[in-house]
mmCIF entry with sequence, helices, sheets and N, C-alpha, C, O atoms, coordinates in Angstrom:
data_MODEL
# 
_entry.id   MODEL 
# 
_entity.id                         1 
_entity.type                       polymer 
_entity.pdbx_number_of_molecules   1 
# 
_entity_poly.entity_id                      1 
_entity_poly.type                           'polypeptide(L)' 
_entity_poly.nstd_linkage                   no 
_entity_poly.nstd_monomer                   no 
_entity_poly.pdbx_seq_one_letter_code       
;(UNK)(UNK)(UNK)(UNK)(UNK)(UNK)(UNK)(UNK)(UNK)(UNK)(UNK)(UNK)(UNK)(UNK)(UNK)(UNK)
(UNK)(UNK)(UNK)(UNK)(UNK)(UNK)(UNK)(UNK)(UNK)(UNK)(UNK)(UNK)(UNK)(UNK)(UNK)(UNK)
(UNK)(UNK)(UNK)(UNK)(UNK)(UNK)(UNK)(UNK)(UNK)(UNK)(UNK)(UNK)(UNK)
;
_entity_poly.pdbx_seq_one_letter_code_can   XXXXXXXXXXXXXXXXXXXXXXXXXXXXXXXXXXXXXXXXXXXXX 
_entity_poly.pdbx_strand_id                 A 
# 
loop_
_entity_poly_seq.entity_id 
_entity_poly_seq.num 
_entity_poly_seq.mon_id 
_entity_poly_seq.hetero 
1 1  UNK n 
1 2  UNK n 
1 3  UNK n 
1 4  UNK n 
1 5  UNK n 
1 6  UNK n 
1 7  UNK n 
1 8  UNK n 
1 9  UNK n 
1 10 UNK n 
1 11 UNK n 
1 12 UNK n 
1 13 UNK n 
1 14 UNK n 
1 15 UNK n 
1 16 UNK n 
1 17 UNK n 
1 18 UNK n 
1 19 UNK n 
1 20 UNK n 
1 21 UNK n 
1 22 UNK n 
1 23 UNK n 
1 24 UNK n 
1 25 UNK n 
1 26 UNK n 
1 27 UNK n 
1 28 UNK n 
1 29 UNK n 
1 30 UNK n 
1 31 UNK n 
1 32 UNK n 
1 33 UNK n 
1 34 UNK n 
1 35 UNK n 
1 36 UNK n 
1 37 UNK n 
1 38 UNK n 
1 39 UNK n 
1 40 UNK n 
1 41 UNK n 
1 42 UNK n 
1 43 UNK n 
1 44 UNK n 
1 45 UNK n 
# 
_struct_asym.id          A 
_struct_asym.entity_id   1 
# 
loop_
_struct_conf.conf_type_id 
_struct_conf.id 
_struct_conf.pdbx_PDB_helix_id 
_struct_conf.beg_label_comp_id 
_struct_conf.beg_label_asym_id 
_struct_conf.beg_label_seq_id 
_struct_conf.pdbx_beg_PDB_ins_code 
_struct_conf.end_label_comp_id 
_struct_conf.end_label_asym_id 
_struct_conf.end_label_seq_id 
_struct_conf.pdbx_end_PDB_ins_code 
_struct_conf.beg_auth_comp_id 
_struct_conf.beg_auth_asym_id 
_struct_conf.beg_auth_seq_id 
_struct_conf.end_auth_comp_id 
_struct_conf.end_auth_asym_id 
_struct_conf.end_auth_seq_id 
_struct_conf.pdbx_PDB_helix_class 
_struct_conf.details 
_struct_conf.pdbx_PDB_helix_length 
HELX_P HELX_P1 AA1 UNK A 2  ? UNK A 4  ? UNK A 2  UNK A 4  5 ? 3  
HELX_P HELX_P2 AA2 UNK A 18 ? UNK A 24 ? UNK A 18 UNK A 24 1 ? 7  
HELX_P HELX_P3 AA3 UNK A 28 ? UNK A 38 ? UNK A 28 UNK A 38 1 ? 11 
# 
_struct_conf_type.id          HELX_P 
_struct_conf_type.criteria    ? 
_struct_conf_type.reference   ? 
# 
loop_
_atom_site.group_PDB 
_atom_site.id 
_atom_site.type_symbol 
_atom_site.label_atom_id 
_atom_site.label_alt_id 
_atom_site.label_comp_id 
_atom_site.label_asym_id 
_atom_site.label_entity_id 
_atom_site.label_seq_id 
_atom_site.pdbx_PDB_ins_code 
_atom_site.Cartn_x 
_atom_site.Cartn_y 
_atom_site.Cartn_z 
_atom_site.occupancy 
_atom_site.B_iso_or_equiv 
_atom_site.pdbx_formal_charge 
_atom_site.auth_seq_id 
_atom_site.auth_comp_id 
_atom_site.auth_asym_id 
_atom_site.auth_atom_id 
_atom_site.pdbx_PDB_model_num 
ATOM 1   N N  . UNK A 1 1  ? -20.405 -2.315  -33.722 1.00 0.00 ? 1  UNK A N  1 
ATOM 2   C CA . UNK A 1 1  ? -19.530 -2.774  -34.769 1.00 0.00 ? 1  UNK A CA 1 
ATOM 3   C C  . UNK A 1 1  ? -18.126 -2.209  -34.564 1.00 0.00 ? 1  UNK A C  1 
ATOM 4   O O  . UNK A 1 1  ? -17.292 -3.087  -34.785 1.00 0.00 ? 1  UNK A O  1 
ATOM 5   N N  . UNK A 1 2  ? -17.553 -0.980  -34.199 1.00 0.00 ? 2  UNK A N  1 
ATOM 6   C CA . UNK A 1 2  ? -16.968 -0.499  -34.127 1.00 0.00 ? 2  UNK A CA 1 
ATOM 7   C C  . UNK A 1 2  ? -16.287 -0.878  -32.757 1.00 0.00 ? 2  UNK A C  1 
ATOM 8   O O  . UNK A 1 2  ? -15.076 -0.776  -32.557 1.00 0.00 ? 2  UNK A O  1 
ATOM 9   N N  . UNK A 1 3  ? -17.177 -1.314  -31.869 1.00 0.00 ? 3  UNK A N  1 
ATOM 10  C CA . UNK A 1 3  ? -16.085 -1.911  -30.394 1.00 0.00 ? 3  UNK A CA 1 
ATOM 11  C C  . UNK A 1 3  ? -15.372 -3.488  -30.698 1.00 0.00 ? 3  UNK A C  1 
ATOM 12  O O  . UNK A 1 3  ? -14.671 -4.109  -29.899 1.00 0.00 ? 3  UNK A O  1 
ATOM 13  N N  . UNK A 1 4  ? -15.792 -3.954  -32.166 1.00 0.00 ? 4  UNK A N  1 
ATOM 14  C CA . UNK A 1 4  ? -15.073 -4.714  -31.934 1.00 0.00 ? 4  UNK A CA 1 
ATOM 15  C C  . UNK A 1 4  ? -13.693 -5.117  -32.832 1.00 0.00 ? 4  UNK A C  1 
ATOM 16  O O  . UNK A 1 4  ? -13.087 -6.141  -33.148 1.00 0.00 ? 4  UNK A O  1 
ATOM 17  N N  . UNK A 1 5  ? -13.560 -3.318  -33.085 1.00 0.00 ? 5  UNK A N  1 
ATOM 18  C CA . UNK A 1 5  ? -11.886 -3.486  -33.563 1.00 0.00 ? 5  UNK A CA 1 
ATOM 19  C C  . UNK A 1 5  ? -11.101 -3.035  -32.739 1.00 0.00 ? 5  UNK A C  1 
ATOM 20  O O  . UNK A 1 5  ? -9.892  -2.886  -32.920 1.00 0.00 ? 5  UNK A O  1 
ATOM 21  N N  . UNK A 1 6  ? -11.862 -2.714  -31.523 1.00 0.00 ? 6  UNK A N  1 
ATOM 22  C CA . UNK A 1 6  ? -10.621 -1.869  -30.968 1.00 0.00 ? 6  UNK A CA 1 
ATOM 23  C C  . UNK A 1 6  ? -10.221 -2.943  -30.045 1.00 0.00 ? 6  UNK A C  1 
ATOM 24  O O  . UNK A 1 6  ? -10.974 -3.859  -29.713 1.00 0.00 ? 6  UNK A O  1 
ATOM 25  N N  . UNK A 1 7  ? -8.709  -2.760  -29.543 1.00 0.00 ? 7  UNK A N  1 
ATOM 26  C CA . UNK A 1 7  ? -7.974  -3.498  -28.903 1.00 0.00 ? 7  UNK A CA 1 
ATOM 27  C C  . UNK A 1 7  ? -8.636  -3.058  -26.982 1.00 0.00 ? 7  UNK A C  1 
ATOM 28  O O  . UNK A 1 7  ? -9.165  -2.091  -26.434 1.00 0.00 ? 7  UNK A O  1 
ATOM 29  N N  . UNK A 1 8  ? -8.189  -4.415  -26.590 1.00 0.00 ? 8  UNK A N  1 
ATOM 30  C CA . UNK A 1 8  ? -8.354  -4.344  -24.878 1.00 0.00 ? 8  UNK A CA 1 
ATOM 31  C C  . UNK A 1 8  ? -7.232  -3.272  -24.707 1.00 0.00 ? 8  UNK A C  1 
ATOM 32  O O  . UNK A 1 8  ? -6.264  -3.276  -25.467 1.00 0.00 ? 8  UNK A O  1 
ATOM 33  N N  . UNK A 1 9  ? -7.371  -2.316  -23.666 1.00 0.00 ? 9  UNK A N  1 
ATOM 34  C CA . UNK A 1 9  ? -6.863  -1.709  -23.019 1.00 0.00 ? 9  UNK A CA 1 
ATOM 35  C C  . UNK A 1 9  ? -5.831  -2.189  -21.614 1.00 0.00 ? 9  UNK A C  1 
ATOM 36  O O  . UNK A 1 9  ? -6.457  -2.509  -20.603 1.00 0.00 ? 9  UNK A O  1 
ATOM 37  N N  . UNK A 1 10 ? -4.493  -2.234  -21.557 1.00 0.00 ? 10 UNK A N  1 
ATOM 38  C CA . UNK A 1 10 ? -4.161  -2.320  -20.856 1.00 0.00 ? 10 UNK A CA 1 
ATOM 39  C C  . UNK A 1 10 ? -3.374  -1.675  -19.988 1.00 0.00 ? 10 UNK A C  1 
ATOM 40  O O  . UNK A 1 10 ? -2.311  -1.289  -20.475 1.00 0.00 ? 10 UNK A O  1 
ATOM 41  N N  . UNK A 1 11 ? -3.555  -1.433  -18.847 1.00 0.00 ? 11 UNK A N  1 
ATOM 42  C CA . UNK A 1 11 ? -3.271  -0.210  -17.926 1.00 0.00 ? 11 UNK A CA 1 
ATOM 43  C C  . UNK A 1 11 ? -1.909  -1.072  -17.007 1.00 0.00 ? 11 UNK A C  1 
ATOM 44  O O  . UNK A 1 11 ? -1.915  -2.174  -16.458 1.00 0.00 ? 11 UNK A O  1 
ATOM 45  N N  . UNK A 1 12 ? -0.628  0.144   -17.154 1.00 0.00 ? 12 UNK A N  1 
ATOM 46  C CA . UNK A 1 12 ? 0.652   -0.739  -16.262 1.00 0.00 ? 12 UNK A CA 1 
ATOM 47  C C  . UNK A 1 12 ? 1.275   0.259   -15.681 1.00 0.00 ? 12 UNK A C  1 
ATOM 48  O O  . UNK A 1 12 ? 1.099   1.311   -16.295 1.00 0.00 ? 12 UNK A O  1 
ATOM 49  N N  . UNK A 1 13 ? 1.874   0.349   -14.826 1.00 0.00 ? 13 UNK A N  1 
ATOM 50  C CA . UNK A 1 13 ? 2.443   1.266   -13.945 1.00 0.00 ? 13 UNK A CA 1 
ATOM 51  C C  . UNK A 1 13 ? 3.894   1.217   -14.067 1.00 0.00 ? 13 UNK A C  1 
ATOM 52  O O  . UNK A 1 13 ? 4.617   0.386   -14.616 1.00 0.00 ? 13 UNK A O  1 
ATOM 53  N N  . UNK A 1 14 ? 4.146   2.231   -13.471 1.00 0.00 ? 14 UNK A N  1 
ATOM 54  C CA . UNK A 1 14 ? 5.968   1.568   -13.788 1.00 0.00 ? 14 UNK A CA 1 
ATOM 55  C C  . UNK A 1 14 ? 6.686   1.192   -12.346 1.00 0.00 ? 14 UNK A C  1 
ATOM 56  O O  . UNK A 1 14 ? 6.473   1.772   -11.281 1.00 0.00 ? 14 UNK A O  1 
ATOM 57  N N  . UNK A 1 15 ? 7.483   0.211   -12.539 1.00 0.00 ? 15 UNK A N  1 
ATOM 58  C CA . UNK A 1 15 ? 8.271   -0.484  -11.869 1.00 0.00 ? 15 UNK A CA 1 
ATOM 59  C C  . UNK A 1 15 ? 8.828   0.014   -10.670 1.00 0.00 ? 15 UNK A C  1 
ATOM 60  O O  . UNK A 1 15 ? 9.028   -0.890  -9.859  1.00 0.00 ? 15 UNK A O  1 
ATOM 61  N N  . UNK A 1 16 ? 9.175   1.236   -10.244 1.00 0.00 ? 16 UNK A N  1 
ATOM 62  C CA . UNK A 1 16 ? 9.633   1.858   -9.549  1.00 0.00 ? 16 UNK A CA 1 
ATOM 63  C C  . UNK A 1 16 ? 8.356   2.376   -9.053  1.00 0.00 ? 16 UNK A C  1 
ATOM 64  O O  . UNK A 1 16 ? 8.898   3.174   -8.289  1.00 0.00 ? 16 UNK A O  1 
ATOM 65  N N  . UNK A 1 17 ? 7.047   2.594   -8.845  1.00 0.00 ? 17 UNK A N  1 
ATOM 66  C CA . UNK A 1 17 ? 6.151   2.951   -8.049  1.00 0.00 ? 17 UNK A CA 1 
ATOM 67  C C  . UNK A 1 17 ? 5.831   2.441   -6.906  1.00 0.00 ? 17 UNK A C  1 
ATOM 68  O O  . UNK A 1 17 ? 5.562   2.936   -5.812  1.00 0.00 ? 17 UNK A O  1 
ATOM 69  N N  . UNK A 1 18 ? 5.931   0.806   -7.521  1.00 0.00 ? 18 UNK A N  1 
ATOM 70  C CA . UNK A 1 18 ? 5.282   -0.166  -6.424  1.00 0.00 ? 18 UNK A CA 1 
ATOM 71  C C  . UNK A 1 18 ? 6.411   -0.171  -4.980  1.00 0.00 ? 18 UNK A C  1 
ATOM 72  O O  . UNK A 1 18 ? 6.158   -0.429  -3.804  1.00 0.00 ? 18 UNK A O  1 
ATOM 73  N N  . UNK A 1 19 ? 7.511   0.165   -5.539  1.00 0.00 ? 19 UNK A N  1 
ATOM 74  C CA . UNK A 1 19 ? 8.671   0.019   -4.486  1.00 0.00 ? 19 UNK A CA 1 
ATOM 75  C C  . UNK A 1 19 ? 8.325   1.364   -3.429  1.00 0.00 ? 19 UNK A C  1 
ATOM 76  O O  . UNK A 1 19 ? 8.747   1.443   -2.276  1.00 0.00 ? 19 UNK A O  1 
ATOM 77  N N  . UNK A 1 20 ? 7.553   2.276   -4.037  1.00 0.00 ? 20 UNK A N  1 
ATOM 78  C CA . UNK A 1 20 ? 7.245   3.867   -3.105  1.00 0.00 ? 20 UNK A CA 1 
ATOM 79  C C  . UNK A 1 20 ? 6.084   3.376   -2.290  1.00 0.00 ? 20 UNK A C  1 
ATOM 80  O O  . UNK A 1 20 ? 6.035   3.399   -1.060  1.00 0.00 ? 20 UNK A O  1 
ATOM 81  N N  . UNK A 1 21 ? 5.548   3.118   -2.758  1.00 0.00 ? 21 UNK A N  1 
ATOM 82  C CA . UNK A 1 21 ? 3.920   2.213   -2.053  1.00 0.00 ? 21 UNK A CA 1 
ATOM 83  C C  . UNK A 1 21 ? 4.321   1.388   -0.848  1.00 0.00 ? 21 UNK A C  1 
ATOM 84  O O  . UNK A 1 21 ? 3.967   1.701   0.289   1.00 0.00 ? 21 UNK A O  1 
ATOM 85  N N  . UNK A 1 22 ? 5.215   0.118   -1.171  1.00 0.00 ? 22 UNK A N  1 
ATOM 86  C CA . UNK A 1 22 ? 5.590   -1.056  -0.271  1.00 0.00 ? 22 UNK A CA 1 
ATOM 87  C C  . UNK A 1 22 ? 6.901   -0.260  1.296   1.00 0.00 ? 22 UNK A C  1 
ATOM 88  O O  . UNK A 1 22 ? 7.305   -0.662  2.387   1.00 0.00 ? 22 UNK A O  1 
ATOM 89  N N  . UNK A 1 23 ? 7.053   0.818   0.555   1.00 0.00 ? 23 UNK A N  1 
ATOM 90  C CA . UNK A 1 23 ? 8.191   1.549   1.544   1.00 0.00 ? 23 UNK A CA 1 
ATOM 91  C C  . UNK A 1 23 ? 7.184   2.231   2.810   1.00 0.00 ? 23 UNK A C  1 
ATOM 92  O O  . UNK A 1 23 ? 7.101   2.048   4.025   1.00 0.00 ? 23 UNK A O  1 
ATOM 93  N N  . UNK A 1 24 ? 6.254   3.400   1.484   1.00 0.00 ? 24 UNK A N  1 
ATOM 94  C CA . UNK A 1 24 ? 5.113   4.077   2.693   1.00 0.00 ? 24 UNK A CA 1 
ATOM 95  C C  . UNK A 1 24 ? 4.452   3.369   3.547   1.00 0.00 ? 24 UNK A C  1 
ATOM 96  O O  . UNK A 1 24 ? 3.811   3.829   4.492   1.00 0.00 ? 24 UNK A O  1 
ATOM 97  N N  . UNK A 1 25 ? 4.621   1.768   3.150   1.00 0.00 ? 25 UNK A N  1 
ATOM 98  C CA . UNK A 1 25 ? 3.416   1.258   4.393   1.00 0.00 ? 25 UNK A CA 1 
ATOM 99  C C  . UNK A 1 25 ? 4.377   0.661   5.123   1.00 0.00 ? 25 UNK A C  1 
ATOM 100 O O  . UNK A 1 25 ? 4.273   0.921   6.321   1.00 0.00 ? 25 UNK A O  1 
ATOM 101 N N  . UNK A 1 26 ? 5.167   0.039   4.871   1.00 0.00 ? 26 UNK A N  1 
ATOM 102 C CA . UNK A 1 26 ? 6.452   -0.630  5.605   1.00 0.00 ? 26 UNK A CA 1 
ATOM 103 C C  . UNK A 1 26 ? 6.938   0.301   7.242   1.00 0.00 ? 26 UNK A C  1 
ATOM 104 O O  . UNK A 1 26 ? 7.113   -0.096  8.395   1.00 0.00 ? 26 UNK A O  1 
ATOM 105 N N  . UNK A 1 27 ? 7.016   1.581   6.623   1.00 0.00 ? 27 UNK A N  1 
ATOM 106 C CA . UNK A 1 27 ? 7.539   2.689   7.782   1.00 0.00 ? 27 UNK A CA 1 
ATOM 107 C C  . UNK A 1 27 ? 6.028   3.156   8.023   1.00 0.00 ? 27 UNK A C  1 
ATOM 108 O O  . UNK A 1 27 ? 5.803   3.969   8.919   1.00 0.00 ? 27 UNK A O  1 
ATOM 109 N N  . UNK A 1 28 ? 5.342   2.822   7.501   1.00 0.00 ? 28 UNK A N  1 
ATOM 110 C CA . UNK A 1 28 ? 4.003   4.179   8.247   1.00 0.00 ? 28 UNK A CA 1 
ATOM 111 C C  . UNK A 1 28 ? 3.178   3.377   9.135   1.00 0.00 ? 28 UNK A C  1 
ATOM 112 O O  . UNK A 1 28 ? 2.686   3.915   10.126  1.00 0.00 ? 28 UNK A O  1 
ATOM 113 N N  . UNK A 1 29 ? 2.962   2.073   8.873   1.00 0.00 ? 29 UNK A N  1 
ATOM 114 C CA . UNK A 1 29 ? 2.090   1.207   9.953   1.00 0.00 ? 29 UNK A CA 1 
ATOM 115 C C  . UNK A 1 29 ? 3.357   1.212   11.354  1.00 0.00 ? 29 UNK A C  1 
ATOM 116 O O  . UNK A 1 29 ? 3.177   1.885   12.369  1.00 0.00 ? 29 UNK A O  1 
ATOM 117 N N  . UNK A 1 30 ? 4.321   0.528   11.183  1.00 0.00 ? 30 UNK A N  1 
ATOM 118 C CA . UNK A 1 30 ? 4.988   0.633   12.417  1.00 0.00 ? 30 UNK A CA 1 
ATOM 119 C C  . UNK A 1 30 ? 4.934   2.364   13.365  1.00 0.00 ? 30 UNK A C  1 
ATOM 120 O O  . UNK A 1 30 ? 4.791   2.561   14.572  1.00 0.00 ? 30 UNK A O  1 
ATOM 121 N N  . UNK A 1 31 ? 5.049   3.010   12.632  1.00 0.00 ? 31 UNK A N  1 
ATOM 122 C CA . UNK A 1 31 ? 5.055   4.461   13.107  1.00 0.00 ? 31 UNK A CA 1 
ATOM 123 C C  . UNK A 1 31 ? 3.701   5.067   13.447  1.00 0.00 ? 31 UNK A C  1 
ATOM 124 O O  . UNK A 1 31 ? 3.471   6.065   14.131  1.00 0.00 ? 31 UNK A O  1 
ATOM 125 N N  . UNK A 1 32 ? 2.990   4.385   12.926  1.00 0.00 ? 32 UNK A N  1 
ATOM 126 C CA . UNK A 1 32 ? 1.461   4.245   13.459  1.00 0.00 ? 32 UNK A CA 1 
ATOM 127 C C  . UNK A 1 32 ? 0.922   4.278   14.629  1.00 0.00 ? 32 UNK A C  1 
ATOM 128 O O  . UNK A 1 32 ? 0.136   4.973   15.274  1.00 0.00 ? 32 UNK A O  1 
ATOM 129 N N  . UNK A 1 33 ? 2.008   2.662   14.816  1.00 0.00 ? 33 UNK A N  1 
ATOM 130 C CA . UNK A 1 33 ? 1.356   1.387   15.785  1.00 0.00 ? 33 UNK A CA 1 
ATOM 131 C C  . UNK A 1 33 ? 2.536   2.073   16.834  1.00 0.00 ? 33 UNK A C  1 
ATOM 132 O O  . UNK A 1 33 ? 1.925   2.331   17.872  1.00 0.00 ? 33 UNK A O  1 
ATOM 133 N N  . UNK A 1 34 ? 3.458   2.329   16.931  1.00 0.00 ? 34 UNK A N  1 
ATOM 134 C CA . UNK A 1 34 ? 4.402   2.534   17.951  1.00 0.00 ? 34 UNK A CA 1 
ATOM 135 C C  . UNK A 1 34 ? 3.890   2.974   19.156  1.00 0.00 ? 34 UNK A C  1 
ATOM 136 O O  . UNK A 1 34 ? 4.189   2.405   20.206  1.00 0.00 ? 34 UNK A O  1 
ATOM 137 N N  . UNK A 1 35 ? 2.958   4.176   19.105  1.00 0.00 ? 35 UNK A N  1 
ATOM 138 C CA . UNK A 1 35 ? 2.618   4.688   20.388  1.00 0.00 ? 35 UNK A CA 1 
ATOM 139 C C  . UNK A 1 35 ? 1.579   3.358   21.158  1.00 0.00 ? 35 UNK A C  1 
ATOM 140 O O  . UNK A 1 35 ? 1.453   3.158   22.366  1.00 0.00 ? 35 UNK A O  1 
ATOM 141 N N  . UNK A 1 36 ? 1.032   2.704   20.197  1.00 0.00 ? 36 UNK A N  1 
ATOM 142 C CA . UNK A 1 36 ? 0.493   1.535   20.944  1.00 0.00 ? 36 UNK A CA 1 
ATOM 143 C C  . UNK A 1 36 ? 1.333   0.685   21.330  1.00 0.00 ? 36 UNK A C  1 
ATOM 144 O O  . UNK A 1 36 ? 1.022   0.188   22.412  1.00 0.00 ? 36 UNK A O  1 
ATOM 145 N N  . UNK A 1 37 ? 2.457   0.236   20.808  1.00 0.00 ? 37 UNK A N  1 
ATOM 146 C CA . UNK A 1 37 ? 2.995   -0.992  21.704  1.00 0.00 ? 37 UNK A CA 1 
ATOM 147 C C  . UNK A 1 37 ? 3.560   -0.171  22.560  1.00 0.00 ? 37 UNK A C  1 
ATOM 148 O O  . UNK A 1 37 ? 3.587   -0.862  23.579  1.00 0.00 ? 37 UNK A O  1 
ATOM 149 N N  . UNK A 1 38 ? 3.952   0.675   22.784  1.00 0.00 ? 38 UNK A N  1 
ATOM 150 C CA . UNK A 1 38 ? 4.820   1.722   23.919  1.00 0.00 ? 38 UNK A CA 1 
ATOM 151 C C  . UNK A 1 38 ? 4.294   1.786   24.971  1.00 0.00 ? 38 UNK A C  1 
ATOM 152 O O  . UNK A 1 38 ? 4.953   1.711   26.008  1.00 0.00 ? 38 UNK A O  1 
ATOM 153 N N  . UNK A 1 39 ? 2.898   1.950   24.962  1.00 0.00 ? 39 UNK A N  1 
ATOM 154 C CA . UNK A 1 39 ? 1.860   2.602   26.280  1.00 0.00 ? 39 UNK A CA 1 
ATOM 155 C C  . UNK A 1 39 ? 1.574   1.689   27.240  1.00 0.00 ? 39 UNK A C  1 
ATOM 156 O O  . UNK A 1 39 ? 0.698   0.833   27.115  1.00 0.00 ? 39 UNK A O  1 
ATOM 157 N N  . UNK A 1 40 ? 2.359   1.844   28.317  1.00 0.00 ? 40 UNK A N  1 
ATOM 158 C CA . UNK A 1 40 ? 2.533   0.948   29.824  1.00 0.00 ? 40 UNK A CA 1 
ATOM 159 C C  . UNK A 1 40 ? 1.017   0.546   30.296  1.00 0.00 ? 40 UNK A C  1 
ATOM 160 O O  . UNK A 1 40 ? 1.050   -0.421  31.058  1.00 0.00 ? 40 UNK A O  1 
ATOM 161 N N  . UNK A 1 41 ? -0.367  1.061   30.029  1.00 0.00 ? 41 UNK A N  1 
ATOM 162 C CA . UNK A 1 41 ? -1.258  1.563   30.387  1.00 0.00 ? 41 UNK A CA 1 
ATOM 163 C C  . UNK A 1 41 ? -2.404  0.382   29.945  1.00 0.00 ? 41 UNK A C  1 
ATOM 164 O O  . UNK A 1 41 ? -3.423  -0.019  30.508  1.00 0.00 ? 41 UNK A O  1 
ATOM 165 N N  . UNK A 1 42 ? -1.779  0.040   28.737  1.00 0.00 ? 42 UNK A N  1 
ATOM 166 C CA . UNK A 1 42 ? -2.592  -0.720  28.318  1.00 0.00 ? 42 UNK A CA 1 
ATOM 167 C C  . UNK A 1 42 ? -3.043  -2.882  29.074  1.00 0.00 ? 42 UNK A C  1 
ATOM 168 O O  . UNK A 1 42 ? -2.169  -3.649  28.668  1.00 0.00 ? 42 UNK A O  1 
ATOM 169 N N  . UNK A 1 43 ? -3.571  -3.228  29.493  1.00 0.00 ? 43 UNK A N  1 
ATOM 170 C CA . UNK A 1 43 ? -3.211  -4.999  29.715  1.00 0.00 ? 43 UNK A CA 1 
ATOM 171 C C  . UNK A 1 43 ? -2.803  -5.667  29.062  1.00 0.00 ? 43 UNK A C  1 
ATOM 172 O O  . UNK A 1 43 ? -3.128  -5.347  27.919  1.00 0.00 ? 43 UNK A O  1 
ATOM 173 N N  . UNK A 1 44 ? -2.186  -6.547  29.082  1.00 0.00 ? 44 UNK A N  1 
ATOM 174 C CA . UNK A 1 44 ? -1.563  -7.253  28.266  1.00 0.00 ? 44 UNK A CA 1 
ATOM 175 C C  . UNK A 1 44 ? -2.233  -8.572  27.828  1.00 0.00 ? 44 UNK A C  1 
ATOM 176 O O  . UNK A 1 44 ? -1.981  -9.348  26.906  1.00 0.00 ? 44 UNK A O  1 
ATOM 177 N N  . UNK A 1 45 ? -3.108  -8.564  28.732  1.00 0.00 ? 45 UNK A N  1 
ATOM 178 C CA . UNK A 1 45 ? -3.800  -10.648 28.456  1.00 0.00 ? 45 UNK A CA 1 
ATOM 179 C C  . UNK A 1 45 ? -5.044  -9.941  28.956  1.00 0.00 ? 45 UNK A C  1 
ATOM 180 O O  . UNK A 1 45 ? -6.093  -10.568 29.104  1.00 0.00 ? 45 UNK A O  1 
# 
């Protein structure tokens, strides 16, 4: 009886987080991946 006064819960982040998130992966996959496209060693086809 009581769950059905209470309101849905809604969970929001703030605006400026998502921009820290989209940055860390932006620079961290390339910086990742670098030593792989670099390495002479590898075949290509």
């Amino acid at each position: 009886m009581e769950a059905e006064r209470v309101l849905p819960r809604e969970y929001r982040i703030r605006p400026g987080r998502l921009t820290g998130v989209y940055l860390s992966v932006g620079i961290g996959i390339p910086a990742a991946a670098l030593p792989i496209w670099t390495d002479e060693d590898i075949p290509g086809g």
